[in-house]
N, CA, C and O atoms as a GROMACS GRO file, in nm:
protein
  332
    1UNK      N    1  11.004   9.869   9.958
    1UNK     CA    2  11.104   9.934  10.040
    1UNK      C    3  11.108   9.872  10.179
    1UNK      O    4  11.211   9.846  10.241
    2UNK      N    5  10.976   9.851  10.222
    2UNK     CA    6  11.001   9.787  10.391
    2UNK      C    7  11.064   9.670  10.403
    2UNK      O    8  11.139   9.628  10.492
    3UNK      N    9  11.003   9.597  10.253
    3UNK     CA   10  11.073   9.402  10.257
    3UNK      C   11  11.232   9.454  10.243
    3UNK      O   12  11.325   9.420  10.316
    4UNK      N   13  11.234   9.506  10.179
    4UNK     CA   14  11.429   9.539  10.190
    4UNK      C   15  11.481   9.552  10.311
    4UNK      O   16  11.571   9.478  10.351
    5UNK      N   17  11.406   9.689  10.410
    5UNK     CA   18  11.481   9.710  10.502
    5UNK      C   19  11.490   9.624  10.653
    5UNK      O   20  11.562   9.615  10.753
    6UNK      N   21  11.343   9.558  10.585
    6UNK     CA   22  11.316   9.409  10.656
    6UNK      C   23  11.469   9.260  10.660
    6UNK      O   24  11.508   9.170  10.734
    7UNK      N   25  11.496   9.308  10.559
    7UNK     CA   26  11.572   9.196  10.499
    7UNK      C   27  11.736   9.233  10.528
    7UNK      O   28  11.805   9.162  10.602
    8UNK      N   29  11.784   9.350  10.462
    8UNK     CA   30  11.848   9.421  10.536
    8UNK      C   31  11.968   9.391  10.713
    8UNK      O   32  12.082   9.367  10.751
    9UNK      N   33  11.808   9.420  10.769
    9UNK     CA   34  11.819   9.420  10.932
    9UNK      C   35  11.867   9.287  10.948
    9UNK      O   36  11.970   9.257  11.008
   10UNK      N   37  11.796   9.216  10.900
   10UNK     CA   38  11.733   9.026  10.951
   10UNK      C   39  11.941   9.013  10.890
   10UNK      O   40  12.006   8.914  10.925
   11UNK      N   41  11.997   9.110  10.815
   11UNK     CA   42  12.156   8.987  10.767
   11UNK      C   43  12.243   9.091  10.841
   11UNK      O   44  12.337   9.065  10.915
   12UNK      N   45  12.192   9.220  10.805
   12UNK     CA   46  12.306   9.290  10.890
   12UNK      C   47  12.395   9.250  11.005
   12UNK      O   48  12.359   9.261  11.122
   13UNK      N   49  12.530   9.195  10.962
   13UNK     CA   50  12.608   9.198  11.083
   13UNK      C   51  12.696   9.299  11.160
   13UNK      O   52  12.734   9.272  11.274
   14UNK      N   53  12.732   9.429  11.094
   14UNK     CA   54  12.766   9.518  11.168
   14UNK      C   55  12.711   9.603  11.240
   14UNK      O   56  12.636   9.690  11.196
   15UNK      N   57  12.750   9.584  11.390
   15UNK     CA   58  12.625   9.648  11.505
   15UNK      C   59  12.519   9.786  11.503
   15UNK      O   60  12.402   9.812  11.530
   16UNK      N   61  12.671   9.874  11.438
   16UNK     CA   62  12.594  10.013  11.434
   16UNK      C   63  12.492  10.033  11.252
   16UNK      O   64  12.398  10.103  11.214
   17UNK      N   65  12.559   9.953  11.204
   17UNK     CA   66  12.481   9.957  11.056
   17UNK      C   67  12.327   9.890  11.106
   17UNK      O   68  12.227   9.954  11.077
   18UNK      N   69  12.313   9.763  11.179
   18UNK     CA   70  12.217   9.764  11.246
   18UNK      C   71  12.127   9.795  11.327
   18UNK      O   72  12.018   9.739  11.340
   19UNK      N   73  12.171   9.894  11.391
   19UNK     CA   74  12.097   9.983  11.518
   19UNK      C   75  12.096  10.059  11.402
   19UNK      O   76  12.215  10.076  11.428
   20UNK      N   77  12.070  10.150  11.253
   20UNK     CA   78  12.014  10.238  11.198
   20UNK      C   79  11.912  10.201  11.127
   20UNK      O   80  11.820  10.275  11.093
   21UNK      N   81  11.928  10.039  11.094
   21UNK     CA   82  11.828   9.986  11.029
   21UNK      C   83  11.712   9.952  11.124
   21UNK      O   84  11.597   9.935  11.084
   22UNK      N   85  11.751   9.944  11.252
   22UNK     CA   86  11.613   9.928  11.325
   22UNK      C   87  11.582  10.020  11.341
   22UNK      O   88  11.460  10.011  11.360
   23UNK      N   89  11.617  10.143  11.350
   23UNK     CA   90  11.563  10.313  11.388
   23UNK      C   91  11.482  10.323  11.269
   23UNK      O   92  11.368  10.369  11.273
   24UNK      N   93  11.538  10.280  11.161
   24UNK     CA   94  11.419  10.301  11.047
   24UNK      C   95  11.344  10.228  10.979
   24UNK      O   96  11.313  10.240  10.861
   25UNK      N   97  11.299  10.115  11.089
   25UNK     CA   98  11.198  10.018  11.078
   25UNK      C   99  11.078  10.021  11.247
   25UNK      O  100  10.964   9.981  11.267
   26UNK      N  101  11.179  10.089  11.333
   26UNK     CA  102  11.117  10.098  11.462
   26UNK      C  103  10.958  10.160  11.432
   26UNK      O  104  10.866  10.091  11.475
   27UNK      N  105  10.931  10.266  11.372
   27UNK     CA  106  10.812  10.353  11.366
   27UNK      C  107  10.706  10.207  11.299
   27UNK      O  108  10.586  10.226  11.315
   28UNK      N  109  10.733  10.114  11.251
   28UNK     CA  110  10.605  10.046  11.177
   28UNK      C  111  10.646   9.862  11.226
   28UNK      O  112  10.584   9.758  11.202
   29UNK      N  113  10.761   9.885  11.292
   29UNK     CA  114  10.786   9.712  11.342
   29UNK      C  115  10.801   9.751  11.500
   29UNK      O  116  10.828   9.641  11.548
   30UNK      N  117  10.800   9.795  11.553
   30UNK     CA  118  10.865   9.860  11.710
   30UNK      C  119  10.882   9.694  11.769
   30UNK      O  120  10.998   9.656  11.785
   31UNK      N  121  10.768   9.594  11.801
   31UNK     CA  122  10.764   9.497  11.861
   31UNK      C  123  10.875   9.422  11.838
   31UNK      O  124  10.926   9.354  11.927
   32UNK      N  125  10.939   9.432  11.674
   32UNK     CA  126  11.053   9.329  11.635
   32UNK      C  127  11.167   9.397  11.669
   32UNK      O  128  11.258   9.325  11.710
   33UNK      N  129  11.193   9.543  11.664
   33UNK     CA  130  11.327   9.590  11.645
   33UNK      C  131  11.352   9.653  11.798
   33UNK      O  132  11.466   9.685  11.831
   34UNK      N  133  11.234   9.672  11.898
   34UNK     CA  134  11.260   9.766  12.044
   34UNK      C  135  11.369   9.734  12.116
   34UNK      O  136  11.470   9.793  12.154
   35UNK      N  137  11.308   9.587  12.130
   35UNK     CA  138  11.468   9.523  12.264
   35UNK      C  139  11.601   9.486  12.201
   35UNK      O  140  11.699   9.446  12.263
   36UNK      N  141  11.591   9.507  12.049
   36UNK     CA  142  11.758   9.492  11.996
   36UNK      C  143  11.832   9.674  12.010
   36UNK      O  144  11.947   9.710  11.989
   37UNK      N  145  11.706   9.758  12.056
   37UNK     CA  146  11.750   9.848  11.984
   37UNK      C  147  11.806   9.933  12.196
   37UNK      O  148  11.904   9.999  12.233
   38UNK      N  149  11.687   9.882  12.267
   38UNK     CA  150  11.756   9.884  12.429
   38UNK      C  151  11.892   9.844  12.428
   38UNK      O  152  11.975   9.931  12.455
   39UNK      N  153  11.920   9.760  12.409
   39UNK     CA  154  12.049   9.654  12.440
   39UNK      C  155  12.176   9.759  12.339
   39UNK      O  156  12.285   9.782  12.391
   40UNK      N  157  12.147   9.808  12.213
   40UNK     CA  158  12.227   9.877  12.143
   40UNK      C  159  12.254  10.004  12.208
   40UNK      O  160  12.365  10.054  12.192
   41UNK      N  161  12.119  10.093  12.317
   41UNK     CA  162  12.139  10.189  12.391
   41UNK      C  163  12.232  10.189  12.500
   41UNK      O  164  12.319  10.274  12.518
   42UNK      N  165  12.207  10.069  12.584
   42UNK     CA  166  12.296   9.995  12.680
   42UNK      C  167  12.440   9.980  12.696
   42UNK      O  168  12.515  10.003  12.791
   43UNK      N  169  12.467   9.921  12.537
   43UNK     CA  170  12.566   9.904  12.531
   43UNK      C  171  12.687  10.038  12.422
   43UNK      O  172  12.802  10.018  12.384
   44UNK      N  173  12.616  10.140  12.404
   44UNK     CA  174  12.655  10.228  12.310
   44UNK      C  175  12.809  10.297  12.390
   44UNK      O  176  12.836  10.340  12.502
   45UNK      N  177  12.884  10.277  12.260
   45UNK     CA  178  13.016  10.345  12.382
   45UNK      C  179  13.011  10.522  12.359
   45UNK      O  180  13.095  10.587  12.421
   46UNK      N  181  12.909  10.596  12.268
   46UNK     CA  182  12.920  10.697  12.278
   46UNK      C  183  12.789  10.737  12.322
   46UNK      O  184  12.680  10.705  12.275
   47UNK      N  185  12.822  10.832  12.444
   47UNK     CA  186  12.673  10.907  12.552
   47UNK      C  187  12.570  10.947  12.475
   47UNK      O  188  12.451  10.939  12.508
   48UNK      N  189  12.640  11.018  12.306
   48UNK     CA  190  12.512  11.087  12.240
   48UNK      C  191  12.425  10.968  12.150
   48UNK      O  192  12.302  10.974  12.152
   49UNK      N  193  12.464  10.908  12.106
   49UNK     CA  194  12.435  10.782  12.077
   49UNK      C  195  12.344  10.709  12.173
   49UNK      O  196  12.260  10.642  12.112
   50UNK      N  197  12.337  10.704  12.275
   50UNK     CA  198  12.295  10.612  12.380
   50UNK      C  199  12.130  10.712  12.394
   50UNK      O  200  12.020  10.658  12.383
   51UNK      N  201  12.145  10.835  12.416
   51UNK     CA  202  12.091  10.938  12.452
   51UNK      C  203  11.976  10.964  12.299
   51UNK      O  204  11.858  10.996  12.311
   52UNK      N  205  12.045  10.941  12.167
   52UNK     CA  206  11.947  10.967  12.044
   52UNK      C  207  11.846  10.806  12.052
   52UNK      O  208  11.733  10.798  12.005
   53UNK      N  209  11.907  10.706  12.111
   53UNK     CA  210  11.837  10.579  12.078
   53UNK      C  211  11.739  10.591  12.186
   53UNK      O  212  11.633  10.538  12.154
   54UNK      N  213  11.738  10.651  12.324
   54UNK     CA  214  11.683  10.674  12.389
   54UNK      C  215  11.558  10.774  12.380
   54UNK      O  216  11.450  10.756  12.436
   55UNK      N  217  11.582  10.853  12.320
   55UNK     CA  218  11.508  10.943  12.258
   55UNK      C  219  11.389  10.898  12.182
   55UNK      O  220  11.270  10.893  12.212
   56UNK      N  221  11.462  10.863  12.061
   56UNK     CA  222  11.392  10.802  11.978
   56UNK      C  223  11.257  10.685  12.020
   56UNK      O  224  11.142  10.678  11.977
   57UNK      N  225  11.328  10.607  12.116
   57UNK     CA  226  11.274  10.503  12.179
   57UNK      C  227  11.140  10.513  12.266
   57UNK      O  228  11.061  10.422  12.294
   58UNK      N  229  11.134  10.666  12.307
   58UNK     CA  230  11.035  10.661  12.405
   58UNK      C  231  10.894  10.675  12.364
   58UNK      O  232  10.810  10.640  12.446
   59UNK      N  233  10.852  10.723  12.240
   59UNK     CA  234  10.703  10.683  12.205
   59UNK      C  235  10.706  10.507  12.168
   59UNK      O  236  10.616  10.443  12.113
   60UNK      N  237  10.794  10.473  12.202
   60UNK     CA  238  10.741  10.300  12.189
   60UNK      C  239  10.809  10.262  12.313
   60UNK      O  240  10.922  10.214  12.301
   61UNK      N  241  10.758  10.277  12.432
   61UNK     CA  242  10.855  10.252  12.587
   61UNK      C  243  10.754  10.205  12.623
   61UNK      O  244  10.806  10.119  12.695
   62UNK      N  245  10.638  10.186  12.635
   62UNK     CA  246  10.542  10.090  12.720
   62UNK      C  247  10.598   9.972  12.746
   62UNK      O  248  10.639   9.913  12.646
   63UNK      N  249  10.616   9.905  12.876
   63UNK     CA  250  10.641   9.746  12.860
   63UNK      C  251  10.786   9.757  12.908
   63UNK      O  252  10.834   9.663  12.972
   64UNK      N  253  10.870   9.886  12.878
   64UNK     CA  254  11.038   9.869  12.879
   64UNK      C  255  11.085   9.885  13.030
   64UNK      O  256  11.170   9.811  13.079
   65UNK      N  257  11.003  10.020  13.119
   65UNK     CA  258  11.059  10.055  13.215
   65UNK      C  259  11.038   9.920  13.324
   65UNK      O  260  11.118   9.914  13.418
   66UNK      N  261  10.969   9.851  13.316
   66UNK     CA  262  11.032   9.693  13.427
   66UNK      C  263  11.136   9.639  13.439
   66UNK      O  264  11.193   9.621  13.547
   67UNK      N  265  11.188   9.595  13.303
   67UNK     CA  266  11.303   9.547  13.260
   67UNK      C  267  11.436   9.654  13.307
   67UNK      O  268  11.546   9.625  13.354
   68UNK      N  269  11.379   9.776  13.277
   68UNK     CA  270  11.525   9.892  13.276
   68UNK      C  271  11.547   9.877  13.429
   68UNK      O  272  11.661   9.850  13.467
   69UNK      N  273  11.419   9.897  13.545
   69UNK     CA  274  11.402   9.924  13.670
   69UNK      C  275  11.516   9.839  13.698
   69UNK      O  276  11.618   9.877  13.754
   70UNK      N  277  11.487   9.692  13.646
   70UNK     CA  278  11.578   9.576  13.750
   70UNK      C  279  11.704   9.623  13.683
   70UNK      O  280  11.771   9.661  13.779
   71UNK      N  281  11.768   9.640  13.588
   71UNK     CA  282  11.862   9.665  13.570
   71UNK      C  283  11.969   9.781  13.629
   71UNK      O  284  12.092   9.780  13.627
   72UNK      N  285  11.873   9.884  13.685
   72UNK     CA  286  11.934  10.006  13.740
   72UNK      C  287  11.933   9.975  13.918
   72UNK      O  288  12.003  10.026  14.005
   73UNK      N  289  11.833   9.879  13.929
   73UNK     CA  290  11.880   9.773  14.071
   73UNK      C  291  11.978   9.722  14.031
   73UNK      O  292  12.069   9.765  14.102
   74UNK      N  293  12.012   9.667  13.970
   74UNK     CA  294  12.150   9.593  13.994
   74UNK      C  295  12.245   9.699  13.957
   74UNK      O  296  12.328   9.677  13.868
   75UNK      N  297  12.238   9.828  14.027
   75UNK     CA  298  12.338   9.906  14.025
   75UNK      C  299  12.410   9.932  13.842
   75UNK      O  300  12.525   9.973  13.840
   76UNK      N  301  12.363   9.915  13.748
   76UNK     CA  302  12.407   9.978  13.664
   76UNK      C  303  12.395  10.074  13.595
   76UNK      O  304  12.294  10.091  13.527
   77UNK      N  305  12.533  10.186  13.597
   77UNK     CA  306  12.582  10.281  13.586
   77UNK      C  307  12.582  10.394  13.460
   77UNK      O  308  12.611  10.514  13.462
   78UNK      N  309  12.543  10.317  13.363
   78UNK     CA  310  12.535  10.322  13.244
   78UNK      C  311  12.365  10.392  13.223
   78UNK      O  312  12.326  10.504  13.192
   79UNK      N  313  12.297  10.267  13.257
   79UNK     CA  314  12.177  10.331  13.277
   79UNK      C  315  12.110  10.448  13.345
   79UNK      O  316  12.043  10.539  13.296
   80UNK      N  317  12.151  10.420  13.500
   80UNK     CA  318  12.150  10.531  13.561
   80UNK      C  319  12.114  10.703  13.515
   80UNK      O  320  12.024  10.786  13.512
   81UNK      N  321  12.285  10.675  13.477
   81UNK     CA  322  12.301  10.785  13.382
   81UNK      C  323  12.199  10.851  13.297
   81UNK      O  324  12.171  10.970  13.289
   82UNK      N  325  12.150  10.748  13.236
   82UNK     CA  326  12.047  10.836  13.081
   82UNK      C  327  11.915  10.802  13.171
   82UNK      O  328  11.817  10.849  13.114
   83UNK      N  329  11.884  10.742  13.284
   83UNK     CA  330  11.714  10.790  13.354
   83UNK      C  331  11.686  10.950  13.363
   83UNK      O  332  11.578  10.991  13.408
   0.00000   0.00000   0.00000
């Protein structure tokens, strides 16, 4: 089941079909699927969406809030928002 959803992820080209396949590979791959899955939070055009990946995300957030920091320095709005 994991080599599938391994495999899956790795061809998936539709964004949101992909941001579900990393949510349900995140708990046992976090290192491979975390920063595709930031960037999918980032860029999510719906708040609750942005807000469940966020969620989800934070027992594997060690390492993230540097990266987010500079980003919410450079004034973005988006982020802001869901700190």
């Amino acid at each position: 089941m994991l080599d599938e959803l391994r495999r899956r992820h790795e061809r998936e080209a539709d964004p949101a079909r992909k941001v579900r396949l990393a949510l349900a590979l995140l708990p046992v791959e976090p290192e491979k699927v975390r920063d595709g899955l930031v960037e999918a939070m980032l860029k999510a055009e719906d708040p609750a969406e942005a807000v469940l990946i966020r969620d989800i995300l934070k027992p594997h957030s060690q390492g993230l809030s540097g990266g987010l920091w500079v980003r919410v320095d450079a004034d973005d709005a988006r982020l802001r928002a869901l700190a």
